[in-house]
C-alpha positions as CSV (number, residue, x, y, z in Angstrom):
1,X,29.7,-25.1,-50.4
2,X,33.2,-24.7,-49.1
3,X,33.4,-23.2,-45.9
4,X,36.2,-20.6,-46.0
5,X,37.9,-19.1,-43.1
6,X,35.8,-15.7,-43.5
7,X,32.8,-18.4,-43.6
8,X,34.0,-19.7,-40.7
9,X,34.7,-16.3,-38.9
10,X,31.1,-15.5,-39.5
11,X,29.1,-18.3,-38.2
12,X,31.1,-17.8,-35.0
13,X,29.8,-14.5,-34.3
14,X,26.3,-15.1,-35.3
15,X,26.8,-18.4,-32.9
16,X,27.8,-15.3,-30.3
17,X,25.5,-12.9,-30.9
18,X,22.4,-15.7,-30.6
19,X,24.1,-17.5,-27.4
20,X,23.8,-14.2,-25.6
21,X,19.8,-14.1,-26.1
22,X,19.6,-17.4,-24.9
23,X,19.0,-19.7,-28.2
24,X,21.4,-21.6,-30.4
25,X,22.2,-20.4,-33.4
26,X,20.6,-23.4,-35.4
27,X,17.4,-22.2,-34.3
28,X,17.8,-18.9,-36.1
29,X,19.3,-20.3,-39.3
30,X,16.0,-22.5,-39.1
31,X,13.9,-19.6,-38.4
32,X,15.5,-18.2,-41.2
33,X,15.3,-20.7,-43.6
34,X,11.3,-20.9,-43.3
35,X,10.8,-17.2,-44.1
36,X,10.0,-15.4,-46.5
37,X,11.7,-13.2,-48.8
38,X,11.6,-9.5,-48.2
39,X,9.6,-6.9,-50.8
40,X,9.7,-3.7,-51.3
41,X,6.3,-3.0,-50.7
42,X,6.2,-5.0,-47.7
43,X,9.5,-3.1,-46.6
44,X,7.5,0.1,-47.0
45,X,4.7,-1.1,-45.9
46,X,2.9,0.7,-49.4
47,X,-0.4,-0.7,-49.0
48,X,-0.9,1.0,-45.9
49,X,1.0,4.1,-46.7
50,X,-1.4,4.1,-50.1
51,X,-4.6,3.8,-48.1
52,X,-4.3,6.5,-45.6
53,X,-6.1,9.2,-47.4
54,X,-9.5,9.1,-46.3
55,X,-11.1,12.1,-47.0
56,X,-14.5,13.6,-45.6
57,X,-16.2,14.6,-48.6
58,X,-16.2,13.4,-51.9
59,X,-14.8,16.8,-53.8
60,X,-11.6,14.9,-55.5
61,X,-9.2,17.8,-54.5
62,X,-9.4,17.1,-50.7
63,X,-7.2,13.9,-51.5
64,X,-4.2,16.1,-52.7
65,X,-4.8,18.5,-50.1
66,X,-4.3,15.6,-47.3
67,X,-0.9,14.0,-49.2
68,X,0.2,17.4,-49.2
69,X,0.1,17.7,-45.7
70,X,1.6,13.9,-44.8
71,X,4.4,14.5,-46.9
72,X,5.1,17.9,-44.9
73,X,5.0,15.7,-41.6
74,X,7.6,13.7,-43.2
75,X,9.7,16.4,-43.6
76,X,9.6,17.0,-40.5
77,X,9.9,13.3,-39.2
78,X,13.3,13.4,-41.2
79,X,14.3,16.7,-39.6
80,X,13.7,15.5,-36.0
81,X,15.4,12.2,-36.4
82,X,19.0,13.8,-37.2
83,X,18.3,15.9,-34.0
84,X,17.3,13.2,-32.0
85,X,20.7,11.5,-33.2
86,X,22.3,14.5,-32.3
87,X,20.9,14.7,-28.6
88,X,22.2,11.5,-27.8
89,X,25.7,11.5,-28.9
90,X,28.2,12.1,-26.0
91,X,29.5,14.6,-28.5
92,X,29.4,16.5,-31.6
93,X,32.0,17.6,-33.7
94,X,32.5,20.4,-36.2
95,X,32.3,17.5,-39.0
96,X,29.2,16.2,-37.3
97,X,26.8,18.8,-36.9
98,X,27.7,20.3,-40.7
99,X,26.7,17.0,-42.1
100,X,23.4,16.6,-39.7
101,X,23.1,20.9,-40.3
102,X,23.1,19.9,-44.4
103,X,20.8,17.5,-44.3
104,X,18.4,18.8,-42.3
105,X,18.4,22.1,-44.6
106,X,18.0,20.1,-47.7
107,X,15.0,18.5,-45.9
108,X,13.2,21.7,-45.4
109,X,14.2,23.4,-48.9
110,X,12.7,19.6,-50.7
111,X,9.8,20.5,-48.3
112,X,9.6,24.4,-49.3
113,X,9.6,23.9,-52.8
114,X,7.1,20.3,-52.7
115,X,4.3,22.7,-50.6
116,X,4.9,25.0,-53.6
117,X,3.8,22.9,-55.6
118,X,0.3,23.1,-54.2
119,X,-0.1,26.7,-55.2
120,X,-1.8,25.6,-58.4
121,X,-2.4,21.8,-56.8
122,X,-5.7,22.1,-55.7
123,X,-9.1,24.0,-57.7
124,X,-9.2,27.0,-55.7
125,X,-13.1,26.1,-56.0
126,X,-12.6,22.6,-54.9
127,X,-10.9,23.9,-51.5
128,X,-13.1,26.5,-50.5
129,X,-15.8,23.7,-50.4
130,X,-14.3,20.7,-49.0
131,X,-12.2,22.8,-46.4
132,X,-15.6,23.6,-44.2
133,X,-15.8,19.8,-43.4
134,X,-12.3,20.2,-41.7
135,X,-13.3,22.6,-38.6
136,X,-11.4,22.9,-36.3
137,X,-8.7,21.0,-37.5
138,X,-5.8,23.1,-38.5
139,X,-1.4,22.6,-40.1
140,X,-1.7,25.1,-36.8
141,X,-1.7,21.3,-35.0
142,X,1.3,19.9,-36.3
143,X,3.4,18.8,-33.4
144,X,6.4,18.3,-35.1
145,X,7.1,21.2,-36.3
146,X,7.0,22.5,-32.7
147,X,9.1,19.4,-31.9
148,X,11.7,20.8,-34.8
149,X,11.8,24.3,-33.1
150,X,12.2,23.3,-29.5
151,X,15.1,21.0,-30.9
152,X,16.3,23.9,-32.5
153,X,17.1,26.8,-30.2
154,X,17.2,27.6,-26.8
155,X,13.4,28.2,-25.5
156,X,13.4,31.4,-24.5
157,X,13.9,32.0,-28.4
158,X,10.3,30.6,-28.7
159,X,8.5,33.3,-26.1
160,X,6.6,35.7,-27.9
161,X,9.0,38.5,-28.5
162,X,6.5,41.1,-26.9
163,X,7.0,39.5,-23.6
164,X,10.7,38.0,-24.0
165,X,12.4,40.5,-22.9
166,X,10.8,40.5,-19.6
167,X,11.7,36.6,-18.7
168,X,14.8,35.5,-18.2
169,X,15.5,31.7,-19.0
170,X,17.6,30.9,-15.7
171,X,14.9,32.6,-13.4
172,X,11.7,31.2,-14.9
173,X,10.7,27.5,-15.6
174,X,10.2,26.0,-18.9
175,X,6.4,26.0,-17.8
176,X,6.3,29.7,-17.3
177,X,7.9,30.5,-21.1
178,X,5.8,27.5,-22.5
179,X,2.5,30.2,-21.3
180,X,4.0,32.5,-23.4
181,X,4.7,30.8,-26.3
182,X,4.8,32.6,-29.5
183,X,2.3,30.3,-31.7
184,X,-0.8,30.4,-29.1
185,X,-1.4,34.4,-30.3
186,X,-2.3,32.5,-33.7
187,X,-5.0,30.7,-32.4
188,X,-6.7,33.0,-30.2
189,X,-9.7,35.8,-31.1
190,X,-8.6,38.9,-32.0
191,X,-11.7,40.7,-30.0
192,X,-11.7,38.5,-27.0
193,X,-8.7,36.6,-26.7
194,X,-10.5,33.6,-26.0
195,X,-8.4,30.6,-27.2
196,X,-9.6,28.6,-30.1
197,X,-11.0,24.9,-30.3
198,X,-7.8,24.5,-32.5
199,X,-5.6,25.7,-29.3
200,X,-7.3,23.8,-26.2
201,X,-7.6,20.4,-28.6
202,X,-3.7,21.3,-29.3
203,X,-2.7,21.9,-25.9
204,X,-4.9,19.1,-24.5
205,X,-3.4,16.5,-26.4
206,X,0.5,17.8,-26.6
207,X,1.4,20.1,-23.8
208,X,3.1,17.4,-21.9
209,X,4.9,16.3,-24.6
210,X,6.6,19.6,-25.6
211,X,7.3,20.5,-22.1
212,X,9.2,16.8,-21.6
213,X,11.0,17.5,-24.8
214,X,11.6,21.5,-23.7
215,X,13.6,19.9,-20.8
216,X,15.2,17.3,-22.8
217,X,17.0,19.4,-25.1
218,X,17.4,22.0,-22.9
219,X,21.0,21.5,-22.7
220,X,21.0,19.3,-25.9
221,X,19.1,21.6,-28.6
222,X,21.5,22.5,-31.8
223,X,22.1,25.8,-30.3
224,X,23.7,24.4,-27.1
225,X,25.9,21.7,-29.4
226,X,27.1,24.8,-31.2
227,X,28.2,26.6,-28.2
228,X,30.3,23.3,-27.1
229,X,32.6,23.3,-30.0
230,X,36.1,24.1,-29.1
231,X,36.1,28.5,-30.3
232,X,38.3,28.0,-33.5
233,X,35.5,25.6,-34.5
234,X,32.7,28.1,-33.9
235,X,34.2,30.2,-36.6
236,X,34.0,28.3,-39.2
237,X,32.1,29.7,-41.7
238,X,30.7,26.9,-43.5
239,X,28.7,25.9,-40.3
240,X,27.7,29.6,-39.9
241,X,25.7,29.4,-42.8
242,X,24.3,26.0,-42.3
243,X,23.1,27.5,-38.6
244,X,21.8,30.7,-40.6
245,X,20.6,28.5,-43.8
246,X,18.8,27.1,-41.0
247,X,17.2,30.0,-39.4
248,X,15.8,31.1,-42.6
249,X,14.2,27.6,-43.7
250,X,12.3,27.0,-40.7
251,X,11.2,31.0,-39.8
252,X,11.1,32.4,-42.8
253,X,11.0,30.2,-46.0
254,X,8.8,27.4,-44.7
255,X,6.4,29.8,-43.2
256,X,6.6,32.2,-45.8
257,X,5.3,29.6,-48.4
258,X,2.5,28.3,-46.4
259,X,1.7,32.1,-46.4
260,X,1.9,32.4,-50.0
261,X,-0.3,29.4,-50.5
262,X,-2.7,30.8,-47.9
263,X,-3.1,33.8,-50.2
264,X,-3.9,32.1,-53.0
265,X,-6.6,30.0,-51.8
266,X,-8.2,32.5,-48.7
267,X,-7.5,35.9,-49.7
268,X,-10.0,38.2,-50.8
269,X,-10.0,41.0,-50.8
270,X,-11.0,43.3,-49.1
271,X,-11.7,40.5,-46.3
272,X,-9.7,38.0,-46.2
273,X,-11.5,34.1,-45.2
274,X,-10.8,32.4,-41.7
275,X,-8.5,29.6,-41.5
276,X,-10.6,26.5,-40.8
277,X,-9.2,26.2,-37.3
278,X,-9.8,29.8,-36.7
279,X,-5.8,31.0,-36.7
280,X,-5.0,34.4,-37.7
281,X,-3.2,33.3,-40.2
282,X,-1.9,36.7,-41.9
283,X,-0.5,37.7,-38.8
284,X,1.0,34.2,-37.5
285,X,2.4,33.1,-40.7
286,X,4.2,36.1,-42.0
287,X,7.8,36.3,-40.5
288,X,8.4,39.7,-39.7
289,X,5.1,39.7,-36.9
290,X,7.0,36.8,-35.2
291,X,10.6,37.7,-35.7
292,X,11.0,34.4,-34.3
293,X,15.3,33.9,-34.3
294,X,16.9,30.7,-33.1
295,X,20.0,32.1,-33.2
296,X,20.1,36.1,-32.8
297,X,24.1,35.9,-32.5
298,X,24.5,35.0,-35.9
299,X,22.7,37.9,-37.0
300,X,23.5,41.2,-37.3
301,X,21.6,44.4,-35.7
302,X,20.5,45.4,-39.0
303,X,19.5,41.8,-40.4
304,X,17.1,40.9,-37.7
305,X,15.4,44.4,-38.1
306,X,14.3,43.5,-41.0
307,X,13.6,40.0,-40.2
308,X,10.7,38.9,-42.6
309,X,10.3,41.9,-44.5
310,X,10.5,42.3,-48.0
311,X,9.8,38.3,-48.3
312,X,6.2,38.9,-47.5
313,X,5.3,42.3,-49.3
314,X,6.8,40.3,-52.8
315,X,4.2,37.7,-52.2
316,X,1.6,39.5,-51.8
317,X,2.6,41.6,-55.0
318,X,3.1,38.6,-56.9
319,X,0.2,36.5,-55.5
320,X,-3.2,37.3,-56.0
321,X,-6.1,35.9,-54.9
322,X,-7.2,32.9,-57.2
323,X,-4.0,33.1,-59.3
C-alpha cells in the first residue's frame, strides 16, 4: 500500500493523539488489528434491548403495555439530551436553539402519535386484568418527563397555579416551590390529602435529583437561553412558534393523549376506575386543571384562558369507554 501524504498526515496525528495518553501508537494499531468487527446488534446492544420486557403476569397484552411505556422514556431520553447540549454551550444562537427547538418538537409529536397508537393496542379486557399486578407503580413515576419540564421553563412555571401567585422565584428557594409542585395534587387522596405510595416511592427515590437539576438550569433552562438572544432575534417568528409548538406538545398534546387513552381503558361510567398508582388522573391529566405554561409571554390573555379547553371536552365526546 502506498503511503500518500494524506496517509502520512494521518498516522501523525493518531501517533499524537496516543502519545498524549501515554502509549505508542503501535500498541493501538495492534489492539486494533486483534478486534473484532463491529455489528449492528452489538452496536445496539439488541439482545438486551429485546429482553427487557418482563412482565408480571402471563396475560400477553401486558408486554405491549410495557414497550409502550420504554419507547415513551425514549422520547424523552432524546428530548433531554438536546437540552443538556444546550446547557452546556457558552452560547446559543438564534440558528441554534430553532434546530435543537425542531427536534425536540418532532420528538414529542413521533411520541404523541406512537402512544396513540395504543388506543386500540392493548384488549381493554387484557388491561383491566394484568394492570392490578402493577400497584403502586404508576407513568405518574417517570422522571424524565419532570426532567424535560424543569429544563424547559423557569420553575416557578411548575408551582401549582393555586399557590403561584403567592411565591415569588427571587424570594423563595427552589426547595420551597419544589413543596408546591404542581404534579404531587395528582397523587394525593382526594378526602384526606394523604400522599400516595406512588408519591413518597417518587419523592424518595428522585427528590434530590430534581432539586440538583432545578438549580442547574435555573439560569440555563430554554426559557432563560431565549431571553439571552440579542432583541431582534427574540422576534423572530419562526422560533416563536417552535417555543409555542413547544408549549403545546409537552402540556397539552402529550398529556392530552395519555388522557384520551386513559378514557378508553378506565372510564366507566358513571364511576370512573383508579389509576393503579392511585393518581387522579381526570383531574391531573387534562390541561385546562393544570394550566401548566412554560412560557406565559408568548401567549396571549385570551389563549391561556382557555388553556386546555376544547381539547379535552372533544375527547371525551369522541372517546368512549371501551371504544
Amino acid at each position: 500500500m502506498e503511503i500518500t501524504p494524506e496517509l502520512n498526515d494521518r498516522i501523525q496525528k493518531l501517533a499524537d493523539k496516543y502519545h498524549a495518553s501515554g502509549q505508542e501508537l503501535i500498541a493501538y494499531l495492534d489492539g486494533l488489528l486483534y478486534a473484532e468487527y463491529n455489528t449492528y446488534w452489538d452496536y445496539v446492544h439488541l439482545d438486551t434491548l429485546l429482553s427487557l420486557q418482563t412482565p408480571r403476569t402471563s396475560i400477553p397484552d401486558e408486554e405491549i403495555f410495557i414497550m409502550y411505556h420504554q419507547i415513551t422514556e425514549l422520547y424523552f431520553k432524546l428530548t433531554l439530551h438536546e437540552m443538556r447540549q444546550m446547557a452546556e454551550m457558552e452560547s446559543v444562537d438564534l440558528q441554534t436553539l430553532k434546530t435543537k427547538l425542531g427536534r425536540m418538537n418532532r420528538y414529542f409529536s413521533a411520541l404523541t402519535h406512537s402512544f396513540g397508537v395504543m388506543e386500540k393496542g392493548m384488549d381493554r379486557e387484557q388491561f383491566l386484568k394484568f394492570r392490578m399486578s402493577l400497584i403502586p407503580a404508576s407513568g405518574f413515576q417517570s422522571a424524565q418527563y419532570r426532567m424535560v419540564e424543569i429544563g424547559a421553563t423557569d420553575f416557578i412555571n411548575l408551582v401549582d397555579k393555586e399557590v403561584r401567585e403567592g411565591i415569588r422565584s427571587d424570594v423563595h428557594s427552589i426547595e420551597e416551590m419544589y413543596e408546591n409542585i404542581y404534579w404531587k395534587k395528582g397523587a394525593t387522596l382526594e378526602k384526606t390529602g394523604e400522599k400516595t405510595l406512588t408519591l413518597k416511592q417518587f419523592e424518595k427515590k428522585y427528590s434530590e435529583e430534581l432539586i440538583r437539576m432545578a438549580y442547574r438550569f435555573r439560569n440555563v433552562n430554554i426559557w432563560q437561553l431565549y431571553t439571552r438572544l440579542p432583541a431582534a432575534d427574540q422576534k423572530d417568528q419562526e422560533l416563536i412558534d417552535a417555543y409555542r409548538a413547544l408549549d403545546l406538545n409537552v402540556n397539552v398534546n402529550w398529556p392530552l393523549q395519555h388522557y384520551r387513552t386513559s378514557v378508553v381503558y378506565l372510564a366507566r361510567r358513571p364511576n370512573d376506575i383508579a389509576a393503579t398508582g392511585g393518581t387522579n388522573w381526570q383531574k391531573y391529566l387534562p390541561p385546562r386543571f393544570q394550566k401548566r405554561i412554560f412560557y406565559p409571554e408568548l401567549w396571549s390573555d385570551k389563549e391561556i384562558e382557555e388553556w386546555g379547553k376544547g381539547w379535552v371536552k372533544s375527547v371525551l365526546e369522541e372517546v368512549g369507554p371501551g371504544k
